[in-house]
C-alpha positions as CSV (number, residue, x, y, z in Angstrom):
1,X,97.8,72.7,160.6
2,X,99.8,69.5,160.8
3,X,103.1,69.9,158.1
4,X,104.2,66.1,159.2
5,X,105.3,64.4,156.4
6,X,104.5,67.1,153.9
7,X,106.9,68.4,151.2
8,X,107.6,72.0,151.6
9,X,109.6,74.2,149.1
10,X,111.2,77.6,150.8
11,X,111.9,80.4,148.4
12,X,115.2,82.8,149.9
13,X,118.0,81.2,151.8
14,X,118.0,83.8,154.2
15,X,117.2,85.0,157.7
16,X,113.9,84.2,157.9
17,X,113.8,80.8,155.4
18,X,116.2,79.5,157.9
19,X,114.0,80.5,160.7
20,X,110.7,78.8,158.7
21,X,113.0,75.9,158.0
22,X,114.0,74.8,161.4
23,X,110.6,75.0,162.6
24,X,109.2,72.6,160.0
25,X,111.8,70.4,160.4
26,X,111.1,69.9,164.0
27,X,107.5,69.7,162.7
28,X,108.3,66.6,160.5
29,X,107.8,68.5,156.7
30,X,110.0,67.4,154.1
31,X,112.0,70.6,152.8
32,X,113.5,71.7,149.7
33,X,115.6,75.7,149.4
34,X,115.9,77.4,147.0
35,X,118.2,80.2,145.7
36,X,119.0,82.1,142.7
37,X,122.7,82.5,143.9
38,X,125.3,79.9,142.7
39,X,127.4,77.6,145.5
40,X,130.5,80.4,145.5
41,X,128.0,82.8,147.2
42,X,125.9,80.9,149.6
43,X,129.0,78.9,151.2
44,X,127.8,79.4,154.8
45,X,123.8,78.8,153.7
46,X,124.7,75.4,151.8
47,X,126.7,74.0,155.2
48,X,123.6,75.2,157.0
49,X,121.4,73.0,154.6
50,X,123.7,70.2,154.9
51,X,124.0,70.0,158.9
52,X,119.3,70.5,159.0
53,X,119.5,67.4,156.2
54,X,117.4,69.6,153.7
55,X,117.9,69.5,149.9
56,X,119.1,72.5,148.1
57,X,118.6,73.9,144.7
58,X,120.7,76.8,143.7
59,X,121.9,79.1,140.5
60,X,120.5,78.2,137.0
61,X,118.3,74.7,138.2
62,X,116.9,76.8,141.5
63,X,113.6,75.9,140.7
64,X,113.7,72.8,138.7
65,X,111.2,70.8,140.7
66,X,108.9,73.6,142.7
67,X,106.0,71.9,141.1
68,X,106.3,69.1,143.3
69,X,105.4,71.3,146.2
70,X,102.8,71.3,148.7
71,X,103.1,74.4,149.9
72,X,105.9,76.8,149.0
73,X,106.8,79.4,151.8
74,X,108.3,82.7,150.3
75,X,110.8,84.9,152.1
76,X,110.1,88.9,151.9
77,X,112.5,89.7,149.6
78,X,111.2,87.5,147.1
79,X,109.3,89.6,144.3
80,X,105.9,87.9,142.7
81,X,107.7,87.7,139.4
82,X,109.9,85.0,141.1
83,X,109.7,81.9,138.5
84,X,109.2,79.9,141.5
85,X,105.9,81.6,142.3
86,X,105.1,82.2,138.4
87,X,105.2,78.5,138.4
88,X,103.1,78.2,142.2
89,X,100.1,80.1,140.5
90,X,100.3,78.1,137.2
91,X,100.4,74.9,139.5
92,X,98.0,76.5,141.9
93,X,100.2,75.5,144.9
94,X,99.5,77.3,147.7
95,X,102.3,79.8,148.8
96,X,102.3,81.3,152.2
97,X,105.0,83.6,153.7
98,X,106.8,83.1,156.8
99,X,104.4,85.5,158.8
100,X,101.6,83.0,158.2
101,X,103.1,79.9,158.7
102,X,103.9,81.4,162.4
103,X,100.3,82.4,162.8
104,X,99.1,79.0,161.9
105,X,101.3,77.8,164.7
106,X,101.4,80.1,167.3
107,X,99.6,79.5,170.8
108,X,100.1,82.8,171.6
109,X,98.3,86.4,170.7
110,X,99.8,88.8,168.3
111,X,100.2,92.4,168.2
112,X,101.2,93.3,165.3
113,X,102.6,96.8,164.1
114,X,103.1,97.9,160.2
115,X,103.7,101.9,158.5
116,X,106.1,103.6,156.9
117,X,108.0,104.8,159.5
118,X,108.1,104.4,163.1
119,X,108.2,100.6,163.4
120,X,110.6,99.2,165.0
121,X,110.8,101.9,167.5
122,X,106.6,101.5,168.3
123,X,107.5,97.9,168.7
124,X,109.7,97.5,171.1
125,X,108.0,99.9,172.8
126,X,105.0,97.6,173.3
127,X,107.2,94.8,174.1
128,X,108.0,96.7,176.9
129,X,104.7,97.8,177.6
130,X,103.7,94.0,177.6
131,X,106.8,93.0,179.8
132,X,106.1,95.3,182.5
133,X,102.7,94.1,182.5
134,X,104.0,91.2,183.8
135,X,103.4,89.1,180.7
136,X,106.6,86.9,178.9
137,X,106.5,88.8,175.5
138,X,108.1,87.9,172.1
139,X,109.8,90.9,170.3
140,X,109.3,89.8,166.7
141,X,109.4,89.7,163.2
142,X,111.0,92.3,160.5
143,X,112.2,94.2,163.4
144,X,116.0,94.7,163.7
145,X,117.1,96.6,167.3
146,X,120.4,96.0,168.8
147,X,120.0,92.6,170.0
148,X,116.3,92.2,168.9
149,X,115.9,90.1,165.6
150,X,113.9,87.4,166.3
151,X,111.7,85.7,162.8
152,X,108.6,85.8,163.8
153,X,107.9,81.8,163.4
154,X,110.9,81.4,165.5
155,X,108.7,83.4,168.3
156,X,105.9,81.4,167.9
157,X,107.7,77.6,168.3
158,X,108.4,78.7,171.6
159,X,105.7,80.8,172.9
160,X,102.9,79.4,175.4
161,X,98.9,80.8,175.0
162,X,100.1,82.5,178.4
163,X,102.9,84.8,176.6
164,X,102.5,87.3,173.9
165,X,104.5,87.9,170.6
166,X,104.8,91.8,169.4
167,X,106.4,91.9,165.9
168,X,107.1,94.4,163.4
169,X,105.5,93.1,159.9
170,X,106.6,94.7,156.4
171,X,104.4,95.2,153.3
172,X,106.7,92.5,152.0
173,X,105.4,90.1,154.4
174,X,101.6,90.8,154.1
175,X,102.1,90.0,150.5
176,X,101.1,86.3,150.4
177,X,98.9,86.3,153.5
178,X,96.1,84.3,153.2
179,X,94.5,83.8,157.4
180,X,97.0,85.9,159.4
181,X,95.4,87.2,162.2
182,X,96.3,89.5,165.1
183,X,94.6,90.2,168.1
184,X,96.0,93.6,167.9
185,X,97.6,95.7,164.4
186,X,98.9,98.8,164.0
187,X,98.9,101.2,160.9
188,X,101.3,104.0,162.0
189,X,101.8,106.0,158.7
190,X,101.3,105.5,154.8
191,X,104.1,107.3,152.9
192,X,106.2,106.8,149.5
193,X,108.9,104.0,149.7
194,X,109.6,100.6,148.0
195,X,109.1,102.8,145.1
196,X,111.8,100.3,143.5
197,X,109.0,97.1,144.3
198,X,105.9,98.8,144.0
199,X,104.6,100.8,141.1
200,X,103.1,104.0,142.8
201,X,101.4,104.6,146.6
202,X,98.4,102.6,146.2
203,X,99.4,98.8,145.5
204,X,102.1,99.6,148.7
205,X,99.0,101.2,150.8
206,X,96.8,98.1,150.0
207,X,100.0,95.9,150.7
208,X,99.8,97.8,154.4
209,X,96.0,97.2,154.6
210,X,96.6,93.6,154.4
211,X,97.3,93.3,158.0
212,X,93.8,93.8,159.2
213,X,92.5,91.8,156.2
214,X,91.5,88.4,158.3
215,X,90.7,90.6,161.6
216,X,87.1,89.4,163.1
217,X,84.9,91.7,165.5
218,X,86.9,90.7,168.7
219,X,89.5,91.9,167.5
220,X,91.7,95.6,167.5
221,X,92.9,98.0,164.8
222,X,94.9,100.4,166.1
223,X,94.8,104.0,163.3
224,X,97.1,106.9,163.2
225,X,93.8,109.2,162.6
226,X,96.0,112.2,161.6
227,X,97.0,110.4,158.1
228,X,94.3,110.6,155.9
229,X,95.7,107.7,153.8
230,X,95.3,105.3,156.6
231,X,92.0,106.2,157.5
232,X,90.2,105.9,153.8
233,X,90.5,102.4,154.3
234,X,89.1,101.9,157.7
235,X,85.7,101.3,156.6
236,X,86.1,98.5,155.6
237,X,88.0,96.3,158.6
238,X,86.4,94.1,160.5
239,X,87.7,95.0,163.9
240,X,87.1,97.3,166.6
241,X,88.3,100.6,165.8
242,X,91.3,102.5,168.0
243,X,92.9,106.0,166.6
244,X,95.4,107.5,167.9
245,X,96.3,111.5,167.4
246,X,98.1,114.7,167.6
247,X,94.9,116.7,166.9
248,X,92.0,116.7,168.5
249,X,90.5,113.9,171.2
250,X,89.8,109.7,170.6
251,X,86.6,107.9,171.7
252,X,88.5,104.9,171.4
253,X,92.4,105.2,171.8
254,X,94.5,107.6,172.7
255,X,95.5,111.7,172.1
256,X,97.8,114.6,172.9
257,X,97.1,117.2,175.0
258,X,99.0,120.2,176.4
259,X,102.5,118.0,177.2
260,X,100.4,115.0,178.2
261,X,99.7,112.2,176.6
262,X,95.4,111.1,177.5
263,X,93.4,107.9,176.6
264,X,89.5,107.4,176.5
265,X,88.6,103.5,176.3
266,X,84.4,104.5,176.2
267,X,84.1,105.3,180.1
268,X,86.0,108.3,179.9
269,X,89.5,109.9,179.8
270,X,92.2,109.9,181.5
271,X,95.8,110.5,181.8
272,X,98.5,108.3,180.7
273,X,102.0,110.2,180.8
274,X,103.7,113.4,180.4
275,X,105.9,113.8,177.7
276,X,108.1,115.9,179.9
277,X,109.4,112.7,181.5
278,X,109.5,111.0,178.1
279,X,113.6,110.0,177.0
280,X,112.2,110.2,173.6
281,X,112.2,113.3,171.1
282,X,110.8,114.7,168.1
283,X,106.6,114.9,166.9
284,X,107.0,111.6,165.1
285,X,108.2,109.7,168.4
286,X,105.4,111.3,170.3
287,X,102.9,109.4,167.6
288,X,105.0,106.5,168.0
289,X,104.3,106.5,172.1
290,X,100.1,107.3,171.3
291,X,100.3,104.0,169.1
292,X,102.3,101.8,171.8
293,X,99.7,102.9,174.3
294,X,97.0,102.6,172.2
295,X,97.8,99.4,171.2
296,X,98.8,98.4,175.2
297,X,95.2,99.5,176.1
298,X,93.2,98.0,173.7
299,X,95.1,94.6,174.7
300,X,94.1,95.3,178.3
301,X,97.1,96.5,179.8
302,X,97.2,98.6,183.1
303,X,97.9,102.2,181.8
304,X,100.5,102.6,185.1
305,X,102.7,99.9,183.1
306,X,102.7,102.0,179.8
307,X,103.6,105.0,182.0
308,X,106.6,103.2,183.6
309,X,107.4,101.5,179.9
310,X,107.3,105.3,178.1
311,X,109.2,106.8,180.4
312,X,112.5,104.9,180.7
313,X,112.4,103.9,177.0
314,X,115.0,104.9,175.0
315,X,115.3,104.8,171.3
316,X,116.7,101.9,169.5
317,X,120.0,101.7,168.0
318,X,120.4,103.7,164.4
319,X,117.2,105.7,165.3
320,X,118.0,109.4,166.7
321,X,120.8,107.5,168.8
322,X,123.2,110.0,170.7
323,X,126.8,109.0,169.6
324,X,128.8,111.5,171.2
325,X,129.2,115.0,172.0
326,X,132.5,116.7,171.3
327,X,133.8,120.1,172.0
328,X,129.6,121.1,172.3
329,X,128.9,119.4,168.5
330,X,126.3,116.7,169.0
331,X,126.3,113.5,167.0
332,X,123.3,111.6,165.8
333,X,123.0,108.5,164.1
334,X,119.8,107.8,162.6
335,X,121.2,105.0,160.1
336,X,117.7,103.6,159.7
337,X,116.4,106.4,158.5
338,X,115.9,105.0,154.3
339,X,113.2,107.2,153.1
340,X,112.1,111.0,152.5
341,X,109.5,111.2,155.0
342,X,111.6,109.8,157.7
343,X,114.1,112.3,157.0
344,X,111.7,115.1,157.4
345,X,110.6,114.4,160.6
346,X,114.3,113.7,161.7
347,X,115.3,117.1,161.1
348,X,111.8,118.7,162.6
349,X,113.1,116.8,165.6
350,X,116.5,118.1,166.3
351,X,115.8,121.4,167.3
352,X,119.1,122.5,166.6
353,X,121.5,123.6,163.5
354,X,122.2,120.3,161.9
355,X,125.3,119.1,159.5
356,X,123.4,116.5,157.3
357,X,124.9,113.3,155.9
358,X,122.4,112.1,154.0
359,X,122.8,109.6,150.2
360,X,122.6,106.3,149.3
361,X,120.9,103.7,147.4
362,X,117.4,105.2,145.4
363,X,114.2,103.4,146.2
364,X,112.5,105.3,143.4
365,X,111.9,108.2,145.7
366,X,110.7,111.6,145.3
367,X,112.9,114.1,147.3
368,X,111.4,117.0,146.6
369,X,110.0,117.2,150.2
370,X,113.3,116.3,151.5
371,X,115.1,119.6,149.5
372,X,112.6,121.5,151.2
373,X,113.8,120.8,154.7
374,X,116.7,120.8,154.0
375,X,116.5,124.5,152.7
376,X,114.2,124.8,156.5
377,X,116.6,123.6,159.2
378,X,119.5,122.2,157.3
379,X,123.3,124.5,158.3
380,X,125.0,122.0,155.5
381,X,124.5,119.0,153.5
382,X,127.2,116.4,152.9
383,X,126.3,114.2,150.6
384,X,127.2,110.2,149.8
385,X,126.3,107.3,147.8
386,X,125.2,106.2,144.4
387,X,122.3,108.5,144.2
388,X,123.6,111.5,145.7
389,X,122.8,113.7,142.8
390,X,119.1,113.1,143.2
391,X,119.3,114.6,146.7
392,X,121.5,117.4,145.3
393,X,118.9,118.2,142.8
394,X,116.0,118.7,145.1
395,X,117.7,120.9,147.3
396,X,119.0,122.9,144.7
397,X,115.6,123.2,143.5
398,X,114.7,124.3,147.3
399,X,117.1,127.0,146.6
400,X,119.8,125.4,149.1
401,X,123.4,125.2,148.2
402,X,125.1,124.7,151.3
403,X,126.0,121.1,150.1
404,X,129.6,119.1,150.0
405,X,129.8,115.4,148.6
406,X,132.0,112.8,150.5
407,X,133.7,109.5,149.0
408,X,133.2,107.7,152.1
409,X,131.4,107.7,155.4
410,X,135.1,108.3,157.4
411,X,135.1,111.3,154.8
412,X,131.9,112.4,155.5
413,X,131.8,112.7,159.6
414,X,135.4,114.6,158.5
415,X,133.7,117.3,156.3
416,X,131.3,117.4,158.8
417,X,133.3,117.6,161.5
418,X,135.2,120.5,159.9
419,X,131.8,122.3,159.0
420,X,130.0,121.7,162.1
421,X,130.2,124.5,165.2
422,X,129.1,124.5,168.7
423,X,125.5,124.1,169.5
424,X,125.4,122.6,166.2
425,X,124.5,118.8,165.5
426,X,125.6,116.3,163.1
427,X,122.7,114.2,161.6
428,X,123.5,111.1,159.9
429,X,120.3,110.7,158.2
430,X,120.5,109.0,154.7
431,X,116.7,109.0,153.0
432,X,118.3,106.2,151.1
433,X,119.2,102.3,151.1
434,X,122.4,101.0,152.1
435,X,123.3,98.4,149.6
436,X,125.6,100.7,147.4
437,X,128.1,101.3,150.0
438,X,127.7,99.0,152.9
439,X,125.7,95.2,153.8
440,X,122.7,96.8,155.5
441,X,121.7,100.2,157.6
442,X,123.6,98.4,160.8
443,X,126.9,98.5,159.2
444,X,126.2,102.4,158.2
445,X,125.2,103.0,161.7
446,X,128.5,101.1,163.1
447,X,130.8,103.2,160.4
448,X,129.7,105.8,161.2
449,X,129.9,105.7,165.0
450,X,133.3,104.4,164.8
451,X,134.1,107.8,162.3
452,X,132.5,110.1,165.5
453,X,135.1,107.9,168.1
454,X,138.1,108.2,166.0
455,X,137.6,112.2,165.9
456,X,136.6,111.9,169.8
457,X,139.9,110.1,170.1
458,X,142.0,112.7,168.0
459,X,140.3,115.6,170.0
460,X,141.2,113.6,173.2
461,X,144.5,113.1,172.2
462,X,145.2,116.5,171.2
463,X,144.0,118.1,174.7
């Protein structure tokens, strides 16, 4: 698609705007951001604008010319009831997020991975599947790791048709889609969140669905075949089936036998890894490592390079991460952790009493699940945030009661700290958004890891 010359309007002045802006710039387009936020508030963002030579609309006049568009590239955050797309579809200019503008550039496959849960950590875990394979591979897209946050168009204005480009893709992103295509995608899990976006489970689900929307016959869909929400759909994509499961055997993909981890491609099975040797824990991460080597074989991969990738493969940053252990209390921060089902499966996977910290910022959740287990394998629950009392209620209702509330995260790791006992851990697992009480789920992560050294250091000190 050649963008020389052609006026482009970006929607969202952030991350991955800039990332779309840069690359059409060096592509020749004429650009035009836009924001919602006045000049006090995007300080940094205007001086960016200024130094690419792109012009700016902000605050009350943000989308005073839009209609003169050609195409108008949306960031994720950017709801449908925008006035800047209200005005795209009543001008019928074409909108196209910045997941398909990279597509329509890229000389390089994608592999692709979407769900609920399980993302970021199934991601880079093909990346280094693909890296050990011996291919120069992209880590990409909504995926936030440590180090690891590369826009997904960034990836593809560098790559070659030599490398590969793995990225994590939202339902945000698959929104405005209209040709993106990867070689390989990944549904891991369908599950209630962006309850606070979406109106109920289906419109997110079909969201989801979207990423094997423009799939052809040549290409891979790679199914979690133990979530029936997934699978209703698969009748209808295009692509060449791959499932991978806890519970029972794959023609196609990938299973779990024993302690081992098997794959059949259609000429019969055979082993891939044990998960005795695996550095990851819990059921959840076990499904996470069938889809990373599903997805690595249906690419054509070596399966000795996915056993070499799964077993020194640690989880990312704010995901399970070991903090510290003190005086025999383990610390776990698993910051990332923003809705009920992730929670779940982060206390299934401890395997130890665990101190909860756990609050936040609602999505429009249901917690009920999340009282439940609590009430299972929860010691105590200290609680935090704006919407603490929602999480109070559904344990309650779960007949649990062993619950404290904390002004602060420093307070919190102190209460729990107090509360906790050897053998026991403490879990920071929130089920909830960040934004009430800190800028994202890296800053909760970091506060609370800096709260577990100061004790560490006390403790120390005191000794």
């Amino acid at each position: 698609m050649d963008f020389l010359n052609r006026n482009i309007h970006i929607i969202g002045m952030a991350r991955s705007g800039f990332a779309a802006a840069e690359v059409l710039v060096s592509l020749g387009a004429r650009l035009t951001m836009h924001d919602r936020k006045d000049a006090a508030q995007l300080t940094d963002e205007l001086n960016r604008i200024s130094e690419l030579g792109i012009t700016a609309r902000i605050g009350d006049s943000a989308y005073a010319d839009i209609d003169e568009a050609d195409y108008i590239v949306a960031s994720p955050g950017v709801p449908g009831t925008c006035p800047g797309l209200v005005v795209a579809r009543e001008k019928r200019i074409p909108v196209m997020s910045e997941i398909e503008l990279a597509y329509r550039i890229s000389p390089a496959p994608i592999i692709a991975v979407t769900g609920t849960n399980g993302k970021t950590t199934t991601t880079a875990l093909i990346g280094e599947i693909m890296q050990r394979s011996g291919r120069k591979t992209f880590i990409a897209g909504n995926i936030v790791a440590g180090s690891i946050r590369l826009p997904l168009v960034s990836a593809a204005a560098q790559a070659s048709p030599s490398d590969v480009i793995v990225a994590e893709i939202s339902s945000f992103q698959l929104e405005t889609i209209t040709s993106f295509r990867p070689k390989v995608a990944a549904l891991l899990n369908i599950t209630g969140d962006h309850m606070d976006r979406y109106p109920d489970l289906e419109p997110y689900a079909r969201a989801k669905v979207r990423l094997f929307e423009y799939q052809l016959a040549d290409d891979y869909a790679v199914l979690n075949a133990d979530d029936p929400m997934v699978m209703r759909y698969a009748a209808n994509f295009k692509s060449r089936i791959w499932t991978f499961t806890l519970k029972g055997n794959a023609d196609f993909g990938t299973f779990h036998r024993g302690t081992e981890v098997w794959a059949n491609t259609g000429s019969g099975e055979y082993l891939v890894c044990d998960t005795a040797d695996m550095k990851l824990r819990g059921i959840h991460n076990l499904q996470n490592v069938l889809a990373a080597a599903a997805a690595g074989l249906a690419f054509g991969v070596d399966p000795s390079s996915i056993q070499e990738a799964v077993n020194s493969f640690a989880a990312p940053e704010h995901r399970l991460e070991p903090v510290l252990e003190i005086n025999g209390i383990e610390f776990l921060n698993n910051s990332m952790c923003t809705n009920v089902a992730a929670g779940v499966c982060s206390l299934e996977a401890i395997g130890r009493p665990a101190v909860v910290i756990a609050g936040g910022k609602d999505k429009g959740s249901d917690y009920t699940a999340l009282g439940a287990a609590f009430a299972k394998y929860a010691k105590h629950v200290v609680l935090i945030g704006k919407d603490a009392h929602l999480l109070e209620s559904a344990a309650r209702a779960a007949g649990f009661d062993r619950i404290s509330h904390a002004s602060s995260m420093e307070d919190a790791v102190e209460k729990s700290w107090e509360i906790a006992e050897t053998g026991d851990t403490v879990l920071l697992s929130p089920c909830c958004a960040s934004f009430d009480m800190f800028d994202d789920f890296e800053h909760r992560g970091r506060v609370f890891k800096d709260s577990v050294i100061a004790i560490a250091n006390r403790v120390e000190v005191k000794r």
